[in-house]
VOPAGU-2260 file (C-alpha; in pm, 1 decimal, decimal comma):
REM VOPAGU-2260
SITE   aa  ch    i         X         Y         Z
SITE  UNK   A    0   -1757,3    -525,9   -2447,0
SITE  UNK   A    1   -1962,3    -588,7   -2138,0
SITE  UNK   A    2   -1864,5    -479,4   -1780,8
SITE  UNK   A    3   -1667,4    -771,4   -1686,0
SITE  UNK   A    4   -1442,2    -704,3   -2046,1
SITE  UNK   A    5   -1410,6    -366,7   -1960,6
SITE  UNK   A    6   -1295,5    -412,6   -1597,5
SITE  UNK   A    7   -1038,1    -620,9   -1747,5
SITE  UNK   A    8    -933,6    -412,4   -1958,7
SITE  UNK   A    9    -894,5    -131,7   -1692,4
SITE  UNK   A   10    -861,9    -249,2   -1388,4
SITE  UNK   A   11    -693,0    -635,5   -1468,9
SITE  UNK   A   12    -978,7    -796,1   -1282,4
SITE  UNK   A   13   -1365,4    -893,7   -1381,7
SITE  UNK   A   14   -1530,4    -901,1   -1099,6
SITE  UNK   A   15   -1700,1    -663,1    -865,2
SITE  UNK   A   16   -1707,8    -681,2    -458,9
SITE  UNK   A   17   -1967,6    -554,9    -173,3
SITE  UNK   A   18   -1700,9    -263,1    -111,4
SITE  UNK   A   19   -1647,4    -161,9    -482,3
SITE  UNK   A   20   -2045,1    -144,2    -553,1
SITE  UNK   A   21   -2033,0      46,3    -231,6
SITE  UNK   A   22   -1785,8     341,0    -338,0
SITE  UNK   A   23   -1987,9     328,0    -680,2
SITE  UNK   A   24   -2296,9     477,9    -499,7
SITE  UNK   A   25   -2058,0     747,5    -421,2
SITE  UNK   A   26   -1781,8     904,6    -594,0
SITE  UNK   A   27   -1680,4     754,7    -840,6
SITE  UNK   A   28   -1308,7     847,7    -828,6
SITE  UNK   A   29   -1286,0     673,8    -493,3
SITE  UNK   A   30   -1469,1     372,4    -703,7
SITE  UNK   A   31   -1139,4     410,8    -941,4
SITE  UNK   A   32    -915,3     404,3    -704,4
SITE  UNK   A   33   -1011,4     143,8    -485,4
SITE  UNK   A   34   -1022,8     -69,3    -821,6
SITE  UNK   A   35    -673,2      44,5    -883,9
SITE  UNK   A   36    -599,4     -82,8    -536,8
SITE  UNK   A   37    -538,5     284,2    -447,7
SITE  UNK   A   38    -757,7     264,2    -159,1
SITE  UNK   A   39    -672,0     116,7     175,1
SITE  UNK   A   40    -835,0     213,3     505,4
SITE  UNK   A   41    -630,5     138,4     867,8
SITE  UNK   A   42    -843,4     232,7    1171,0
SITE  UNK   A   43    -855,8      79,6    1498,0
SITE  UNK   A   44   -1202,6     -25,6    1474,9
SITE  UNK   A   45   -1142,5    -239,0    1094,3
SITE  UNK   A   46    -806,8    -428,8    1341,8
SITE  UNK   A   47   -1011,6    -481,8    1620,6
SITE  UNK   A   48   -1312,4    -659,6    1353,0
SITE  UNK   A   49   -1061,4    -855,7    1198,6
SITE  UNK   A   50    -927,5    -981,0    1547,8
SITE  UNK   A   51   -1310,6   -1006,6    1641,2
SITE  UNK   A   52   -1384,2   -1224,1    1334,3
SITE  UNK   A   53   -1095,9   -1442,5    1344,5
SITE  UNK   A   54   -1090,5   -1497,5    1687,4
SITE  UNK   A   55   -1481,5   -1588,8    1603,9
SITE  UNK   A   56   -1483,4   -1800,2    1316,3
SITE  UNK   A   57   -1097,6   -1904,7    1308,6
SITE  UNK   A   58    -986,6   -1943,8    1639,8
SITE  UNK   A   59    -699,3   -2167,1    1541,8
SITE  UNK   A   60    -574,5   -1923,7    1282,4
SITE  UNK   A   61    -607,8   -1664,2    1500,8
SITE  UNK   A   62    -395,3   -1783,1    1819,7
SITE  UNK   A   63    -124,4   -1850,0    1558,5
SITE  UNK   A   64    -178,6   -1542,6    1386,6
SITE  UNK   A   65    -153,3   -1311,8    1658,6
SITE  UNK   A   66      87,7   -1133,6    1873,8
SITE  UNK   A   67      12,7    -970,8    2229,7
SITE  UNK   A   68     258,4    -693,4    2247,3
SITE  UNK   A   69     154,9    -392,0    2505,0
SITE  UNK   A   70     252,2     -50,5    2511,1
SITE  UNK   A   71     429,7     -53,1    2777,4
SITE  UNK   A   72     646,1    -280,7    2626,0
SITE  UNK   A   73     699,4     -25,2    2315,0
SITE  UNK   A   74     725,8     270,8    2543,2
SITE  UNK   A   75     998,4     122,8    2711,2
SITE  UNK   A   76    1233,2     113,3    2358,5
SITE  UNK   A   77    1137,9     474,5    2343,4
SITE  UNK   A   78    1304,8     789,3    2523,7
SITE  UNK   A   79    1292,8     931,6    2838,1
SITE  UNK   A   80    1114,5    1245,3    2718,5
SITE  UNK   A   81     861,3     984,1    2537,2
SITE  UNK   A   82     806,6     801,5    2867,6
SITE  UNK   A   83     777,8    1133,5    3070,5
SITE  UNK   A   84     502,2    1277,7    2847,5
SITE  UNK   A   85     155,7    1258,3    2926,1
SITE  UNK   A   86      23,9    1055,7    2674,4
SITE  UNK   A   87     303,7     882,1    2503,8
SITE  UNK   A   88     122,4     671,3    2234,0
SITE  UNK   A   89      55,8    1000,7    2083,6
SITE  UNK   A   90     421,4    1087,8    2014,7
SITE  UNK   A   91     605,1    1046,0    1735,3
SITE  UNK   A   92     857,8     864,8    1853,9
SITE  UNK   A   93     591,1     621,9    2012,6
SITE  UNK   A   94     416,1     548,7    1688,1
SITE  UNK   A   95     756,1     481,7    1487,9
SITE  UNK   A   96     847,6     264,9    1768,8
SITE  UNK   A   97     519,1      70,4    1736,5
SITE  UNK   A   98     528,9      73,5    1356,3
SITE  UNK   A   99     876,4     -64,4    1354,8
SITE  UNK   A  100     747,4    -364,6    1580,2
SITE  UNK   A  101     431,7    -400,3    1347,9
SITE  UNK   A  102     708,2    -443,6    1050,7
SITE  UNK   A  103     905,6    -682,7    1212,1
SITE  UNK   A  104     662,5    -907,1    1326,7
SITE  UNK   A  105     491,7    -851,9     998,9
SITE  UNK   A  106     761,4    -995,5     819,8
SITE  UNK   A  107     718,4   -1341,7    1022,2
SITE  UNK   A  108     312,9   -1300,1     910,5
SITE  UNK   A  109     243,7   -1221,2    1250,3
SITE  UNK   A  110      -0,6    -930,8    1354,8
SITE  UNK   A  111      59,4    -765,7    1700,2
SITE  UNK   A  112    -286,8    -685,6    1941,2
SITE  UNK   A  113    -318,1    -520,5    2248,9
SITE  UNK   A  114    -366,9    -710,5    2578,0
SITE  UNK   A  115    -729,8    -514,4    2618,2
SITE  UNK   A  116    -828,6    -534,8    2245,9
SITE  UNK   A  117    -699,0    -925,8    2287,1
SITE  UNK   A  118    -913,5    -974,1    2637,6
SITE  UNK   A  119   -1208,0    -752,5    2470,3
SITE  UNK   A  120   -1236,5    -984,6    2188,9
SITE  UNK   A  121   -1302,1   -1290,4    2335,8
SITE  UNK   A  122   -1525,4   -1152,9    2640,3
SITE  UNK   A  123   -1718,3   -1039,8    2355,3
SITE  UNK   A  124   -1704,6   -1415,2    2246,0
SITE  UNK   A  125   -1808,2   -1521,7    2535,9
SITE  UNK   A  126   -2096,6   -1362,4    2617,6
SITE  UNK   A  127   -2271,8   -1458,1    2226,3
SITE  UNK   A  128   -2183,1   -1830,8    2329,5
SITE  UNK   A  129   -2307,8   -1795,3    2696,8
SITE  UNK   A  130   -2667,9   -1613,9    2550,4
SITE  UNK   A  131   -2669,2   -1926,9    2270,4
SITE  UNK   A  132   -2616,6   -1682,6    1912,5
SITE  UNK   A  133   -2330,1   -1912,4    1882,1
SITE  UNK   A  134   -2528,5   -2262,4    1845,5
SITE  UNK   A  135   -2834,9   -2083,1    1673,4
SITE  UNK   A  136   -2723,9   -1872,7    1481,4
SITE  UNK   A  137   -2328,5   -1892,2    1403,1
SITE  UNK   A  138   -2306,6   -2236,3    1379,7
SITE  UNK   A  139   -2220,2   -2372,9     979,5
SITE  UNK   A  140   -1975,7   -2343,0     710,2
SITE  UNK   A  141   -1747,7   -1997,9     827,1
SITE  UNK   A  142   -1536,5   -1769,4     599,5
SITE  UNK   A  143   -1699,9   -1878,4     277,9
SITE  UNK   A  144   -1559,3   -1741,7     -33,5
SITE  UNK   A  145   -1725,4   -1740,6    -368,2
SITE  UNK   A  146   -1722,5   -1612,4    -702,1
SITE  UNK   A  147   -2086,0   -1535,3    -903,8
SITE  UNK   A  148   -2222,6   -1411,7   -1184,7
SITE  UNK   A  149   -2491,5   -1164,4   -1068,2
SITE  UNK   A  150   -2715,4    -980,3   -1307,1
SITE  UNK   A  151   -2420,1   -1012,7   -1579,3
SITE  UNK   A  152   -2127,6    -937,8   -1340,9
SITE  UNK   A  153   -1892,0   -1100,0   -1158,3
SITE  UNK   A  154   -1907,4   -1099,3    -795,9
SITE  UNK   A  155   -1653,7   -1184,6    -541,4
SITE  UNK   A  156   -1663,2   -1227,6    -199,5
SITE  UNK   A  157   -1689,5   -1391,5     176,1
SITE  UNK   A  158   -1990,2   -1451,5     405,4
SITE  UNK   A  159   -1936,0   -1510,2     763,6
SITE  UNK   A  160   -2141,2   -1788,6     817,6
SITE  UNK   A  161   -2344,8   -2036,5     577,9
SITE  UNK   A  162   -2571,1   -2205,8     803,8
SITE  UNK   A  163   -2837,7   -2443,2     745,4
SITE  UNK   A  164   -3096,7   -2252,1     555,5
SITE  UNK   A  165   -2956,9   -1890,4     649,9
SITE  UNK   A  166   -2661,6   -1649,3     667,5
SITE  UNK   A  167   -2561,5   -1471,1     918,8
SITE  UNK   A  168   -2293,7   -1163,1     931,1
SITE  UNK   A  169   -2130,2   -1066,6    1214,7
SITE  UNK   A  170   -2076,5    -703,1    1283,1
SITE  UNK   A  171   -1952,6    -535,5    1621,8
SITE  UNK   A  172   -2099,2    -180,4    1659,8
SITE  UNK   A  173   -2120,2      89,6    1905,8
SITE  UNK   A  174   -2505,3      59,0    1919,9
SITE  UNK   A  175   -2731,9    -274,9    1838,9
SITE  UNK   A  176   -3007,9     -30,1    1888,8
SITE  UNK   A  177   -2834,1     226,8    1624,8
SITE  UNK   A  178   -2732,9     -78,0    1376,5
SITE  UNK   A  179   -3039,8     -40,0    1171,4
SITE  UNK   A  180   -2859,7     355,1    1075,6
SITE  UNK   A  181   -2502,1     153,3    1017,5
SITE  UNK   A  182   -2719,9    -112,0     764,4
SITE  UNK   A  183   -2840,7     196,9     573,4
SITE  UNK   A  184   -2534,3     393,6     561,2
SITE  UNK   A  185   -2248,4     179,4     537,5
SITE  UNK   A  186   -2483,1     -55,1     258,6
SITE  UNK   A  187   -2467,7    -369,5     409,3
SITE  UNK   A  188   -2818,8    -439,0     270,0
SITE  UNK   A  189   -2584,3    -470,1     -63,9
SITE  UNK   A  190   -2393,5    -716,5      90,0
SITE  UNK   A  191   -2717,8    -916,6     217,9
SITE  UNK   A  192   -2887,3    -863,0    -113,6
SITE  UNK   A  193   -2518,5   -1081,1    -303,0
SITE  UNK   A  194   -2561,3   -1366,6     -43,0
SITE  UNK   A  195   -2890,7   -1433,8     -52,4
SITE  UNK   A  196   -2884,3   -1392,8    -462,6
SITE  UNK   A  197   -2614,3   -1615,4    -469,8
SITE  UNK   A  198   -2684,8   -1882,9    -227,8
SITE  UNK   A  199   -3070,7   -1860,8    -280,2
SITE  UNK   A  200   -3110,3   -1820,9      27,6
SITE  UNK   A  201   -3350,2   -1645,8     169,7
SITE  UNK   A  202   -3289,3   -1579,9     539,1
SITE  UNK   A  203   -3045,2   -1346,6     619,8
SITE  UNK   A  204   -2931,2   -1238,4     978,6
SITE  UNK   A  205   -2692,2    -980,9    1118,7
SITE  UNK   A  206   -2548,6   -1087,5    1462,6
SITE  UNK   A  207   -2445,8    -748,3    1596,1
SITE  UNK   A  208   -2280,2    -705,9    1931,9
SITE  UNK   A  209   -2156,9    -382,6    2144,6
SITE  UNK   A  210   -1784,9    -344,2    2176,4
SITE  UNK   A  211   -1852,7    -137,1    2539,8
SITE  UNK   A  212   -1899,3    -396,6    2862,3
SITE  UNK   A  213   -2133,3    -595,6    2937,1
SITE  UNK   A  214   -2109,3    -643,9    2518,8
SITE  UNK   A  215   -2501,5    -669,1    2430,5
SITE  UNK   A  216   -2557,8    -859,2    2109,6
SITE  UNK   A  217   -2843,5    -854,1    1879,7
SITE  UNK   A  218   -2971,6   -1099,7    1638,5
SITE  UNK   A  219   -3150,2    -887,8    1351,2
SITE  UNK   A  220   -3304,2   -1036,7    1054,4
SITE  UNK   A  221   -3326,4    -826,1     727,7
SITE  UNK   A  222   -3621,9    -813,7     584,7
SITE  UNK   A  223   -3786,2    -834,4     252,6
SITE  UNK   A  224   -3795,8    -455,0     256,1
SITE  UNK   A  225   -3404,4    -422,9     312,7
SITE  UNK   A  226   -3319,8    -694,6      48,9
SITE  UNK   A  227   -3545,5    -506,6    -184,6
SITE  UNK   A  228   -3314,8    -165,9     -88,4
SITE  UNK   A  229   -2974,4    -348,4    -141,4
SITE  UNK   A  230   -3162,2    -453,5    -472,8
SITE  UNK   A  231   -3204,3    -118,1    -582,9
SITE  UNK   A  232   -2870,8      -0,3    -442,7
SITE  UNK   A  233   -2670,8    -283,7    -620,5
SITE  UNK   A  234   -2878,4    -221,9    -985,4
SITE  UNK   A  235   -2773,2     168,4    -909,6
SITE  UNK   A  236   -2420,7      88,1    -853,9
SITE  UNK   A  237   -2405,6    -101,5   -1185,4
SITE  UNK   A  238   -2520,7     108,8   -1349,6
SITE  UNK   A  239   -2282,3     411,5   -1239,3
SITE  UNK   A  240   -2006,5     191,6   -1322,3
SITE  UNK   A  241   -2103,9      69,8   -1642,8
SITE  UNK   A  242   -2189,7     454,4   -1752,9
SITE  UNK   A  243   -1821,6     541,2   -1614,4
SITE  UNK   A  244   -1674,3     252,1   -1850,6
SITE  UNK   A  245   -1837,2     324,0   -2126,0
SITE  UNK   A  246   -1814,2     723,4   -2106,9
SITE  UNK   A  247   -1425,4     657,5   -1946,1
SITE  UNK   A  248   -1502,3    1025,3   -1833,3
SITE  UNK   A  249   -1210,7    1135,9   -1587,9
SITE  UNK   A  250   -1352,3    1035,3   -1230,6
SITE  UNK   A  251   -1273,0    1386,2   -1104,9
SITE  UNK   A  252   -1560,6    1533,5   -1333,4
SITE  UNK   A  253   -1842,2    1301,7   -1153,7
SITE  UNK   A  254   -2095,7    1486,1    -875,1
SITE  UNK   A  255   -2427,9    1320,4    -735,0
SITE  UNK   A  256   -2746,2    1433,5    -821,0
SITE  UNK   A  257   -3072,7    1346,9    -570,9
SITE  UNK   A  258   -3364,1    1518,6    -410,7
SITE  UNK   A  259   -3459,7    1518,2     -49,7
């Protein structure tokens, strides 16, 4: 069987995904679980991207989507000793109160967002149309989903923007001068390497953009060099997996092995 048969057969699903190749350069029991669907991450920084992108690339969505709920508004469901304390979004009581209200508007599809995380967001906005990364280089097709074969895999995924003749990822980031570091170590030169391979399309930009006032954006191309990295990265990540399917060695025995 090739990889696609075997991920089937193990997993229920052929294809692979910028985030599965990733934990593949890793360990590969996180690789298993996140296939398994084991493996979710929550932090404030993944909400606040998703508000940033939608808000971004699917306004319409996103004002529907949406719900502005404060914590003041929580606190004031929660006790007098919450509301005394000194920093009441750290108590208990706080976060069940604000995870009850998540559930409940959850069950109407709605997401709740701060007021500052809602304000943030579109500031942010703001300032990339009012410096012109908008109309240059955000402007085409958004949110555009495929499904590839890539070097004898499946590959699923979504690109921010298809423009005309390039594609362009936004990212927000606590440094645009430290983004370079954030390319290398969370692998988005994978994900630049899929889109380009699978559009054939050479130029590939990341619009990054501070999340700390006055919100400085960058517009950074990746280069041949990087593409060549997320190559070699992606054939590596392959080839992990493939050696896991075919050995199906228990996850827990794996370890890395480089030099330095």
């Amino acid at each position: 069987m090739n990889i696609p048969e075997k991920l089937m057969e193990r997993y229920g699903k052929s294809h692979l995904s910028y985030s599965s190749l990733k934990q593949a350069l890793g360990d590969m029991a996180q690789f298993d679980r996140y296939m398994k669907g084991e493996l979710k991450y929550k932090s404030d920084a993944l909400s606040f991207g998703t508000l940033y992108d939608m808000l971004l690339f699917e306004r319409d969505l996103a004002m529907d989507k949406y719900v502005i709920v404060s914590q003041d508004k929580i606190i004031a469901d929660c006790s007098d000793k919450t509301k005394d304390s000194k920093r009441p979004t750290l108590t208990k009581e706080y976060k069940e109160a604000k995870e009850k209200v998540e559930l409940e508007y959850a069950e109407q599809g709605k997401i709740i967002c701060a007021p500052d995380d809602w304000k943030m967001a579109n500031d942010m906005i703001d300032r990339l149309d009012t410096c012109g990364l908008i109309n240059s280089h955000l402007k085409g097709d958004y949110q555009v989903g495929f499904t590839e074969e890539l070097d004898g895999v499946q590959v699923k995924g979504f690109l921010d923007c298809l423009g005309d003749g390039f594609i362009s990822d936004s990212k927000s980031t606590k440094s645009v001068e430290k983004f370079r570091y954030s390319v290398r170590d969370f692998s988005y030169d994978i994900q630049a390497y899929i889109y380009t391979k699978v559009f054939n399309i050479k130029d590939f930009y990341w619009v990054a953009q501070e999340k700390t006032y006055p919100y400085l954006p960058a517009l950074i191309k990746c280069t041949d060099e990087t593409l060549f990295v997320g190559g070699m990265k992606f054939t590596n990540a392959l080839t992990r997996i493939e050696e896991f399917l075919e050995k199906d060695y228990n996850p827990i025995t794996d370890y890395l092995q480089y030099e330095v």
